[in-house]
C-alpha positions, 0 to 999 in steps of 0.5 A: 510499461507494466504494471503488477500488483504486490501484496504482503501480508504477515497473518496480521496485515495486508499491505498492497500496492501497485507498480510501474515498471518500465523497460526504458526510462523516458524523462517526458513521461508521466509517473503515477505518484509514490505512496507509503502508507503507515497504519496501526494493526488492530484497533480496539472496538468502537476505537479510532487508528491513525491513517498516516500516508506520504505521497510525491509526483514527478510534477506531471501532468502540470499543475503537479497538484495530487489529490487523495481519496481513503475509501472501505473497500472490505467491510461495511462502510457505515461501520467506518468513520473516515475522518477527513477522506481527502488527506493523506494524515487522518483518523478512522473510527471502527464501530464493530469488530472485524476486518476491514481494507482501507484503499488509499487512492492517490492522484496526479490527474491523469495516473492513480496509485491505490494502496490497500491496508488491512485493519483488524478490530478487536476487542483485546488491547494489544500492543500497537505495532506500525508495519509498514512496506516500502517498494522502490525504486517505482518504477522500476527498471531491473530490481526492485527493493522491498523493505519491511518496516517494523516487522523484525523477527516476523515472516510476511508472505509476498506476491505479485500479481501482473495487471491480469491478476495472475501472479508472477512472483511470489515468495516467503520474507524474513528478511527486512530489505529483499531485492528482487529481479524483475527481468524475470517476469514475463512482460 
């Protein structure tokens, strides 16, 4: 089992996640939970964003109950106001203008899944742009697809790190969905 650290980022956003990949599937083996994350790109000062985040387990360990944490990562927290920390749908309210990283932890009691986004608050009203990343399948055995949401005609640089930090992959997008064989990085 590895397990990498993907990053993409478009000039505007920084969406982060985390995987699995595991050589052999084993059917009686725990899986960290999925998470997607959507959020709004920019937000106007002293102005609140949608934190809107789906989550699914394997069930494992029982009771197959999830718990969530939104935590501010980058930035000062006190100029954050997190809605409601322990739910995957929430408000965030930005006081001061900035870039902040919002981590979204996800877990099923025993395996954790933090996903990071970028918000950067500014004071102009801009158009409100909801990219996303999708990464399946987690875990994966031999490809991996990457599907970026809402983000026609804009490029996002990707990179994955292995668990050391060190990166493994990295590469230019343009394209909305890119399949990637992971049985070329080192294990």
């Amino acid at each position: 089992m590895r397990t990498y650290k993907v990053v993409s980022e478009d000039g505007m956003n920084t969406v982060t996640y985390f995987l699995t990949f595991l050589n052999e599937l084993n059917p009686d083996a725990n899986i960290a939970p999925e998470v997607e994350v959507e959020f709004s790109d920019t937000s106007l000062i002293s102005g609140t964003i949608m934190l809107k985040a789906t989550a699914s387990d394997d069930g494992l360990p029982p009771p197959a109950a999830l718990t969530y944490m939104w935590e501010v990562t980058t930035g000062t927290a006190e100029d954050v106001t997190i809605e409601n920390a322990n739910a995957l749908e929430t408000n965030a309210t930005f006081n001061v203008t900035g870039n902040y990283v919002l981590t979204l932890s996800v877990s099923d009691g025993s395996l954790t899944t933090q996903v990071t986004v970028t918000v950067s608050v500014a004071t102009a009203v801009g158009e409100v742009l909801k990219p996303a990343m999708r990464i399946y399948p987690n875990p994966a055995t031999e490809k991996l697809t990457l599907e970026l949401v809402n983000m026609t005609g804009r490029s996002s640089m990707l990179s994955i790190y292995d668990i050391t930090g060190s990166m493994v992959y990295s590469r230019e997008l343009t394209a909305e969905i890119t399949e990637i064989d992971i049985n070329d990085f080192e294990a």
